[in-house]
C-alpha positions as CSV (number, residue, x, y, z in Angstrom):
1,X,106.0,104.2,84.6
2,X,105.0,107.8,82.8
3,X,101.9,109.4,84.2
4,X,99.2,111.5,82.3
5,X,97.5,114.4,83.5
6,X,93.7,114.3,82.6
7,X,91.4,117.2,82.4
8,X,87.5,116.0,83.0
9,X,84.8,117.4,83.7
10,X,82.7,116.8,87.3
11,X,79.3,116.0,87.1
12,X,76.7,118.5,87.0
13,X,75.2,117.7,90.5
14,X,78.8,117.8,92.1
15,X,79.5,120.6,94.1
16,X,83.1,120.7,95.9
17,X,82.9,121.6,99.5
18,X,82.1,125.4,100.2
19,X,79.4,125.1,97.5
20,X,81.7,126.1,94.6
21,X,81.0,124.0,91.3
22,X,84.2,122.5,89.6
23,X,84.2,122.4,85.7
24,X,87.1,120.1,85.6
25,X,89.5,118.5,87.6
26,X,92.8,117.4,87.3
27,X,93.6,113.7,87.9
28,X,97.4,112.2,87.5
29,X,97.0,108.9,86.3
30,X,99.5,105.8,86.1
31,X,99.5,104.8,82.4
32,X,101.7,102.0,81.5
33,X,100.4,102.7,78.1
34,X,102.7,105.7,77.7
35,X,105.7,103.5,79.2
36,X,108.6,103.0,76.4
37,X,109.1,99.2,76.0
38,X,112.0,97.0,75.7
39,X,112.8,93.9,74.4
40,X,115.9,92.4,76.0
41,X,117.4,89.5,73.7
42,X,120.2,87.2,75.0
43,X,121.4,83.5,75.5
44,X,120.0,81.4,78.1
45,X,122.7,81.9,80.7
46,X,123.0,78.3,81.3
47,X,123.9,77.8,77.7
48,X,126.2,80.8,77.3
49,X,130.3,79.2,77.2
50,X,132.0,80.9,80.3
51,X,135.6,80.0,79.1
52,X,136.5,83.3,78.5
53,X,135.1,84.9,81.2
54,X,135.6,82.0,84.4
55,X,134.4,84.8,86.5
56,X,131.2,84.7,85.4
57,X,128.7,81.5,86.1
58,X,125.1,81.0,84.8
59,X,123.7,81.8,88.2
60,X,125.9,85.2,88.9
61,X,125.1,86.4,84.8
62,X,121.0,85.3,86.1
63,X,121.4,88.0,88.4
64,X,122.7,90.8,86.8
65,X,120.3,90.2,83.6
66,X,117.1,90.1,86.4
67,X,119.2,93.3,88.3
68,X,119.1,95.3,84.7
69,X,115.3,94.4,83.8
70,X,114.5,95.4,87.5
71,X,116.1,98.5,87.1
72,X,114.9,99.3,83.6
73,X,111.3,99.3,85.0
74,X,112.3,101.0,88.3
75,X,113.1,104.1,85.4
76,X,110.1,103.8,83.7
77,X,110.2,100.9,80.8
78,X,108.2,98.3,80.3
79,X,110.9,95.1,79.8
80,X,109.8,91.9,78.0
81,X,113.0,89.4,78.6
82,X,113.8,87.0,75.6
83,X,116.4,84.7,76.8
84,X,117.1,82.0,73.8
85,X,118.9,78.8,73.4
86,X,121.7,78.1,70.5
87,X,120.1,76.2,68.2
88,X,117.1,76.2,65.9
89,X,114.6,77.2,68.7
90,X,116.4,80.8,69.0
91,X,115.0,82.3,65.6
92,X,111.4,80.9,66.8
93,X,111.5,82.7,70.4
94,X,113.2,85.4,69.1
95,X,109.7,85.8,66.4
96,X,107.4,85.3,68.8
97,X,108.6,87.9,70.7
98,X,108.7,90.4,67.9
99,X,105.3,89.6,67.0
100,X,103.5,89.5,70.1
101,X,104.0,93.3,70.9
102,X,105.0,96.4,69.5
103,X,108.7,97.5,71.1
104,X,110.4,101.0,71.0
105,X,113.9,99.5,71.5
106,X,115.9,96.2,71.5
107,X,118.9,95.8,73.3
108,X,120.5,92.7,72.6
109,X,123.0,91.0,74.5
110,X,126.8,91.1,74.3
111,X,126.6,86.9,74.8
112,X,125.2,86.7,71.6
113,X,127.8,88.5,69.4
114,X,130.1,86.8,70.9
115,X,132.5,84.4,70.1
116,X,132.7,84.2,66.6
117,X,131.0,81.1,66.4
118,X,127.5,82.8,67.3
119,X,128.4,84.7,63.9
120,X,125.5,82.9,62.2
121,X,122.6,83.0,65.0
122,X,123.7,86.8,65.9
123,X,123.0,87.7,62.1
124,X,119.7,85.8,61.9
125,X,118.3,87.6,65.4
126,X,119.4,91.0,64.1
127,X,117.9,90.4,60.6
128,X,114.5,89.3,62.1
129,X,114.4,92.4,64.5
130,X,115.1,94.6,61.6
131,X,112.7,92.8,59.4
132,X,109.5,92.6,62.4
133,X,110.5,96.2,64.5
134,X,111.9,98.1,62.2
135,X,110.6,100.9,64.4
136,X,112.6,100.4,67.1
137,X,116.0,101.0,68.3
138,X,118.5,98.5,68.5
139,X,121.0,98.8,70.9
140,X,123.6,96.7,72.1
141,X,125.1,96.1,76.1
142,X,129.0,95.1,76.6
143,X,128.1,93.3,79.6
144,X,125.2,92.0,81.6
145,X,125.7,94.9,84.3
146,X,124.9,97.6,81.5
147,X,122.0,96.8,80.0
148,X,120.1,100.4,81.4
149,X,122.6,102.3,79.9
150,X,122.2,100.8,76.3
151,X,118.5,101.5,76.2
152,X,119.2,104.7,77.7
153,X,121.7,105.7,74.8
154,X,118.7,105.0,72.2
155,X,115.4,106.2,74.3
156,X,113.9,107.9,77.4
157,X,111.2,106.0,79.4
C-alpha cells in the first residue's frame, strides 16, 4: 500500500506541549486509494490440461498463482484474482470483473494462450479487456511463478 502525507491544520484551542500552537501537522496516512490495481486473469487451475507440463498439478499451480497475488500486495498493489473456466461462463466472469472496478493493469495468464486450442477464448478475453479497460496495461506472465514481474514491466505500485 502507498501512503499520503497530509497537511491539516490543529484546532484553534490545541496547544502542543510547552505552550507552542501548531498551525499544521503532518500525518502519514495508509491510503489504498492511491494503490495501483491489478486484475489477474487465468484458467481455473483445475481445468487447465497439465499434459505438457506433468510437473505441474492443479494444487502446486494453486499455489504459486496465491504466492504471486500475495506478493503483488506485499509490493503495494491492490490484486482482484479472476480465475475462469473454458467454456461460455469465461467471457461472463471475465466482464464482471472488468466492470466492477476500474484496473491500472491486467496480467493475464500464460494458461490461457496456451495450447492453440484456447486460440478462440484467449482472443475473446483480450478483446473484452481492450474494449472495458482500455486504460490499462495488459501484460502477460510465462509462468505462474512470474506474475510480479509482468505487472512490474507495465506499472509501479
Amino acid at each position: 500500500m502507498m501512503y499520503a502525507r497530509v497537511r491539516g491544520r490543529q484546532p484553534q484551542s490545541g496547544n502542543r506541549p510547552g505552550g507552542r500552537p501548531l498551525a499544521t501537522e503532518t500525518v502519514w496516512l495508509r491510503d489504498s486509494a492511491m494503490a495501483k490495481r491489478v486484475l489477474a486473469i487465468g484458467i481455473e487451475p483445475g481445468n487447465a490440461d497439465y499434459s505438457t507440463f506433468p510437473q505441474l498439478t492443479p494444487a502446486l499451480v494453486r499455489n504459486y498463482i496465491e504466492a504471486q497475488l500475495l506478493r503483488l500486495r506485499g509490493l503495494g498493489y491492490e490484486v482482484t484474482s479472476c480465475l475462469i473456466d473454458l467454456d461460455a461462463a469465461a467471457e461472463a466472469a471475465v466482464t464482471a470483473a472488468l466492470r466492477d472496478e476500474r484496473f491500472d493493469c491486467i496480467v493475464i495468464g500464460a494458461g490461457l494462450r496456451e495450447p492453440k486450442e484456447r486460440l478462440l477464448l484467449f482472443e475473446k478475453v483480450l478483446n473484452l479487456v481492450h474494449r472495458l479497460a482500455p486504460q490499462a496495461a495488459i501484460c502477460f506472465n510465462t509462468t505462474p511463478a512470474d506474475t510480479a514481474e509482468s505487472v512490474q514491466r507495465w506499472i509501479e505500485p
